[in-house]
Backbone as a ProteinNet text record, in pm:
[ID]
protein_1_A
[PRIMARY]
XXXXXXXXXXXXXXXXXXXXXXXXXXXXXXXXXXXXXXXXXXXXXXXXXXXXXXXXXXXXXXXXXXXXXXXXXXXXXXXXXXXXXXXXXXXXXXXXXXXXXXXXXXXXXXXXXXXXXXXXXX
[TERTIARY]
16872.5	16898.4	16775.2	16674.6	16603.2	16469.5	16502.1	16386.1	16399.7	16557.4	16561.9	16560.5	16567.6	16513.2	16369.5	16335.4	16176.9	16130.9	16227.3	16213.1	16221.3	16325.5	16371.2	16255.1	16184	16100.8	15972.4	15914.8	15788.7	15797.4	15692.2	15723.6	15620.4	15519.3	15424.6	15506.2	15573.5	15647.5	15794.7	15811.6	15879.1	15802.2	15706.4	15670.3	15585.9	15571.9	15543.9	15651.1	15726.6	15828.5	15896.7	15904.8	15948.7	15832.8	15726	15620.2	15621.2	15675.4	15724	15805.5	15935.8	16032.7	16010.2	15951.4	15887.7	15868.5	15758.8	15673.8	15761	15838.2	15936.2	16031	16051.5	16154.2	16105.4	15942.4	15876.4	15845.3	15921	15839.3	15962.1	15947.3	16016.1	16111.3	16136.1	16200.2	16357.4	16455.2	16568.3	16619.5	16558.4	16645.5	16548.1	16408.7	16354.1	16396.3	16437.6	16494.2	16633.7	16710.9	16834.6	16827.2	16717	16692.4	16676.1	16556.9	16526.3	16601.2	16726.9	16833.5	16890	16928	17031.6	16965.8	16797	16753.6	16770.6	16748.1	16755.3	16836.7	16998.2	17102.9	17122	17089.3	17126	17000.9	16958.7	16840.3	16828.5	16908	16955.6	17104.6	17151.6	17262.7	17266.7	17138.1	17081.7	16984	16901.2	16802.6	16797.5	16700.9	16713.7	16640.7	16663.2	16611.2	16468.2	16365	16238.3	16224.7	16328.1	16384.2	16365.4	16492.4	16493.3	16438.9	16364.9	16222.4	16105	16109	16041.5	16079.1	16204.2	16280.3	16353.2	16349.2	16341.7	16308	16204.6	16074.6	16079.9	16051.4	16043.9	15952.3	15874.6	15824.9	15921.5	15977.1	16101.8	16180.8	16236	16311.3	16324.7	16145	16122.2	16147.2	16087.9	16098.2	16260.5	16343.1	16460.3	16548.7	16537.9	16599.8	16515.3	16418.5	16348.2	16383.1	16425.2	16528.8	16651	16726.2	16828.8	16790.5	16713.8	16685.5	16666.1	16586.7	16539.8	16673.3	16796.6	16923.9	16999.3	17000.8	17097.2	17006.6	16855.9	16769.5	16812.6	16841.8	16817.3	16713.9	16698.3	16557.3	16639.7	16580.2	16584.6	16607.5	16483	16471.5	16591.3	16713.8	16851.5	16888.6	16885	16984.9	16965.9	16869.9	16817.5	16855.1	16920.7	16939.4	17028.5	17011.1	17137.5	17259.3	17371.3	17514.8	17456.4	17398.1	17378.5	17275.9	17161.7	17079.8	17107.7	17240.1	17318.2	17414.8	17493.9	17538.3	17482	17353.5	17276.6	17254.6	17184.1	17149.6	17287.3	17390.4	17521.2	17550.7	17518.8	17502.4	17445.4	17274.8	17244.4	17247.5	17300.3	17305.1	17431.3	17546.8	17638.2	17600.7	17498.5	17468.5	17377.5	17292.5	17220	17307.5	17422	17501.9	17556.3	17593.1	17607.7	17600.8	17429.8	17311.3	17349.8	17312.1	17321.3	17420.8	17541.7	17612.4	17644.5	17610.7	17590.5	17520.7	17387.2	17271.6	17328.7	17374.5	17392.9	17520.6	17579.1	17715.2	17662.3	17596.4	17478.2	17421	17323.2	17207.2	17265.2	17383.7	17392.1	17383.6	17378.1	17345.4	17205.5	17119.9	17001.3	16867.7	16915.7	16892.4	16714	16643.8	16530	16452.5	16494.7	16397.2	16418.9	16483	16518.8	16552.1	16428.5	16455.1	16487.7	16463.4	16473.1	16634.1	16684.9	16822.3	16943.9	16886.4	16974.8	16944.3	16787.4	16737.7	16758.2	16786.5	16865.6	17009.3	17096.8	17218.2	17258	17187.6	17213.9	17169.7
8599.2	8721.9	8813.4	8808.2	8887.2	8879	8690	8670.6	8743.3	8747.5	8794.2	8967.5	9029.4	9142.1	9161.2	9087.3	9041.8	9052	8939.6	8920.2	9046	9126.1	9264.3	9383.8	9368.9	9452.4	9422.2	9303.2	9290.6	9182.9	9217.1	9102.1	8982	9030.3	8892.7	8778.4	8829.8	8738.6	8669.9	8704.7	8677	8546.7	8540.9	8471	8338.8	8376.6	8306.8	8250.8	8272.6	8217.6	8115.9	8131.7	8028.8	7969.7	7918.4	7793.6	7736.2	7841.2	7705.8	7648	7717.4	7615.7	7529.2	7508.6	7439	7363.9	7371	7242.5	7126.1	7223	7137.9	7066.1	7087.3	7009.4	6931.2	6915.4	6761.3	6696	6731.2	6626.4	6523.9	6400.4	6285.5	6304.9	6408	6417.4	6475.7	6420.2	6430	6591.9	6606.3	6696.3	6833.1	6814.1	6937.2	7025.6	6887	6914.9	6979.1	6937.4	6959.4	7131.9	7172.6	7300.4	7384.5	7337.4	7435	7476.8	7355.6	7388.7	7501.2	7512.4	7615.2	7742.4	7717.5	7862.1	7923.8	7802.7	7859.9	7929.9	7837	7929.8	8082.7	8105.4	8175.5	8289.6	8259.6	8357.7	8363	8293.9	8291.1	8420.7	8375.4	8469.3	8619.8	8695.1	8765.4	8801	8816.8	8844.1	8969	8940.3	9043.3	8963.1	9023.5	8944.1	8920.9	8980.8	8937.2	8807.4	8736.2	8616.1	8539	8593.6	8479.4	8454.6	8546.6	8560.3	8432	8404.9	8333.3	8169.4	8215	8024.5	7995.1	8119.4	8076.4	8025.8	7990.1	7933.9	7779.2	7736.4	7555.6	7492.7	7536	7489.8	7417.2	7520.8	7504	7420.2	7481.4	7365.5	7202.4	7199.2	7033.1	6962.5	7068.1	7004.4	6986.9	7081.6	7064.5	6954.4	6912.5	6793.2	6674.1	6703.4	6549.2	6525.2	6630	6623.9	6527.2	6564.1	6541.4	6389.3	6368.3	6212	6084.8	6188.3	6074.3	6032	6163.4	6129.5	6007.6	6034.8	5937.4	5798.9	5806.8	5647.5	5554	5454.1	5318.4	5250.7	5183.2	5187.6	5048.2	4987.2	4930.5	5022.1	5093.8	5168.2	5254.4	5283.2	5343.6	5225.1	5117.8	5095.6	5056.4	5111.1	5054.3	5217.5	5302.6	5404.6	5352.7	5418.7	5449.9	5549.7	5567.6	5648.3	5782.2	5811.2	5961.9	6001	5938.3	5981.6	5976.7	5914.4	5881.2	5963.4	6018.8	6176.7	6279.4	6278.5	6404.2	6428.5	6321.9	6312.7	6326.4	6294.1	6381.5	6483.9	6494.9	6685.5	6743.1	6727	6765.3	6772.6	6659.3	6625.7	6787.1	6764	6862	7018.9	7036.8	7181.1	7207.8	7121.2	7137.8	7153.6	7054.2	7129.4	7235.5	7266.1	7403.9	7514.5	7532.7	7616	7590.8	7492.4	7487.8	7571.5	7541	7594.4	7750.9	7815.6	7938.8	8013	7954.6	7990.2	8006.3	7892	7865.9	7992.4	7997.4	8091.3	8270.3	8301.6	8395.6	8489.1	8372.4	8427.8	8347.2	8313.3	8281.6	8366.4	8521.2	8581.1	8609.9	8601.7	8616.9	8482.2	8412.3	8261.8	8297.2	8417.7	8434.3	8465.2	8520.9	8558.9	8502.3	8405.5	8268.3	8151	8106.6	7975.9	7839.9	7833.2	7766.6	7704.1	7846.6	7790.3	7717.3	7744.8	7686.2	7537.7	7545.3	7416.7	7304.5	7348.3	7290.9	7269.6	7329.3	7310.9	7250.8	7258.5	7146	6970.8
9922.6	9995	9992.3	9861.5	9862.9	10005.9	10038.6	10131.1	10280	10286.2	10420.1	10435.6	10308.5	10286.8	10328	10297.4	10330.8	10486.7	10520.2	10649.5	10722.1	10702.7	10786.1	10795.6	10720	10674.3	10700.7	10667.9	10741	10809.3	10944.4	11056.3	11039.3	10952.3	10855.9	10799.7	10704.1	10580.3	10693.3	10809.8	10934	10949.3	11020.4	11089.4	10958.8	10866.4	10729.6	10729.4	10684.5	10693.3	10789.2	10904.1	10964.9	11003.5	10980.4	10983.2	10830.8	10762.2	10654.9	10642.8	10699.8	10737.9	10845.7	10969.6	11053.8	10974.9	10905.5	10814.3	10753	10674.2	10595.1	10686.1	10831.2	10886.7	10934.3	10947.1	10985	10917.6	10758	10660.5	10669	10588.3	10564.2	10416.9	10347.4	10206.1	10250.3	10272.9	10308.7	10252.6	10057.8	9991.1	10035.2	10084.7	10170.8	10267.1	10334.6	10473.5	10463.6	10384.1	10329.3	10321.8	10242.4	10159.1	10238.4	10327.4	10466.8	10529.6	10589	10703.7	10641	10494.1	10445.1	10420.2	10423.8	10416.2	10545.3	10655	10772.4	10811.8	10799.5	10812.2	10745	10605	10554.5	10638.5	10646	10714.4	10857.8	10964.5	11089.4	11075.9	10989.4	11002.2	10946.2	10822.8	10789	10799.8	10935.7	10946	11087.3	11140.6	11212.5	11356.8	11471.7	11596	11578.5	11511.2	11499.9	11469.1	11364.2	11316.4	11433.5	11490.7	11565	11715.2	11718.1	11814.6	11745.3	11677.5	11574.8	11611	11619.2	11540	11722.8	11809.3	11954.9	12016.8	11969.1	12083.6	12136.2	12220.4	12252.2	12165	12089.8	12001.3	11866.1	11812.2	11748.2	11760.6	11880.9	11918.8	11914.1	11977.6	11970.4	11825.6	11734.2	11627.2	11554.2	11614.7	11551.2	11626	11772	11836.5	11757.3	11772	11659.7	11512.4	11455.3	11374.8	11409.1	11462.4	11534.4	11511.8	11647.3	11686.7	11575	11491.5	11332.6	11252	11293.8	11191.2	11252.8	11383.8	11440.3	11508	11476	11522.6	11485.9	11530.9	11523.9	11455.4	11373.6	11302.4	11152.7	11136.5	11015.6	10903	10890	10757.9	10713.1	10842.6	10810.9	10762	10769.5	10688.1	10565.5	10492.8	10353.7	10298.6	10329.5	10246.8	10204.2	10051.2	9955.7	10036.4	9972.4	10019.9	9964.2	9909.3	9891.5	9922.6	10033.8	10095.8	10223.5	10257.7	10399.5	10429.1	10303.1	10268.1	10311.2	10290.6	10274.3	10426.8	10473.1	10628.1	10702.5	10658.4	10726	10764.7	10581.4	10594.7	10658.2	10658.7	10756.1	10883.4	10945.7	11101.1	11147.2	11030.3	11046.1	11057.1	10993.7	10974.5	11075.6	11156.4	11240.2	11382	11391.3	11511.8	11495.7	11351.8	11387	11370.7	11379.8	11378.9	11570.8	11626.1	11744.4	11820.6	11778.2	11820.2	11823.1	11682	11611.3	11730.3	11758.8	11836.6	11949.1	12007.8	12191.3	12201.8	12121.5	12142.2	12138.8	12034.3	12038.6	12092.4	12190.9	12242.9	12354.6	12406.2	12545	12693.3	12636.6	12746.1	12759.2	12688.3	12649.4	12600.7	12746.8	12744.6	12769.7	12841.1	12911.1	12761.5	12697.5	12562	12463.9	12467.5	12341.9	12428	12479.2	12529.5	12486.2	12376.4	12245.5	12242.2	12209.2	12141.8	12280.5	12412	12519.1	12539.5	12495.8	12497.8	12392.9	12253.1	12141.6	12193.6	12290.6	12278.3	12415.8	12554.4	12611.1	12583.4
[MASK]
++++++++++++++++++++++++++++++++++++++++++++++++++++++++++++++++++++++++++++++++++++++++++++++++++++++++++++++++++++++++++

């Protein structure tokens, strides 16, 4: 809570902030990714529109449908996970729709200055 105090207050530690969560959602460590989504949320839902002026963008976006895409690929290497790294990627797949949804419901009248989140949810 104290970060999104943070966030509200200066629009630096804003935008710090979500390129580190960016970062962390293109890495390959499931329990990162895991960590990020929930900071995200918790800081999507406590923050302030500078936020999500931030985490709006098609930039964002791409990286969060490629998210998406890596959970549900086709790929050998799914099926050599363990059940609690196949858990986790559940979890996440779950919390990412609905961030999506959170978003698209939102900022649906306000599709021109968060292009991002219409584009995550069609």
């Amino acid at each position: 809570m104290e970060l999104t105090d943070r966030i509200k207050v200066n629009i630096k530690e804003c935008g710090s902030c979500c390129r580190s969560i960016l970062a962390v959602l293109q890495t390959t460590n499931s329990k990162r990714i895991m960590f990020a989504v929930e900071l995200l949320e918790l800081c999507s839902k406590n923050a302030d529109l500078n936020f999500h002026k931030y985490i709006g963008t098609k930039k964002f976006a791409t990286v969060f449908l490629k998210l998406l895409e890596r959970k549900r690929g086709k790929g050998i290497k799914h099926k050599f996970y363990t059940k609690e790294v196949k858990r986790r990627w559940d979890k996440i797949e779950d919390m990412l729709l609905y961030l999506a949804q959170l978003w698209a419901d939102t900022f649906m009248m306000m599709e021109d200055d968060y292009p991002g989140f219409q584009l995550i949810y069609r």
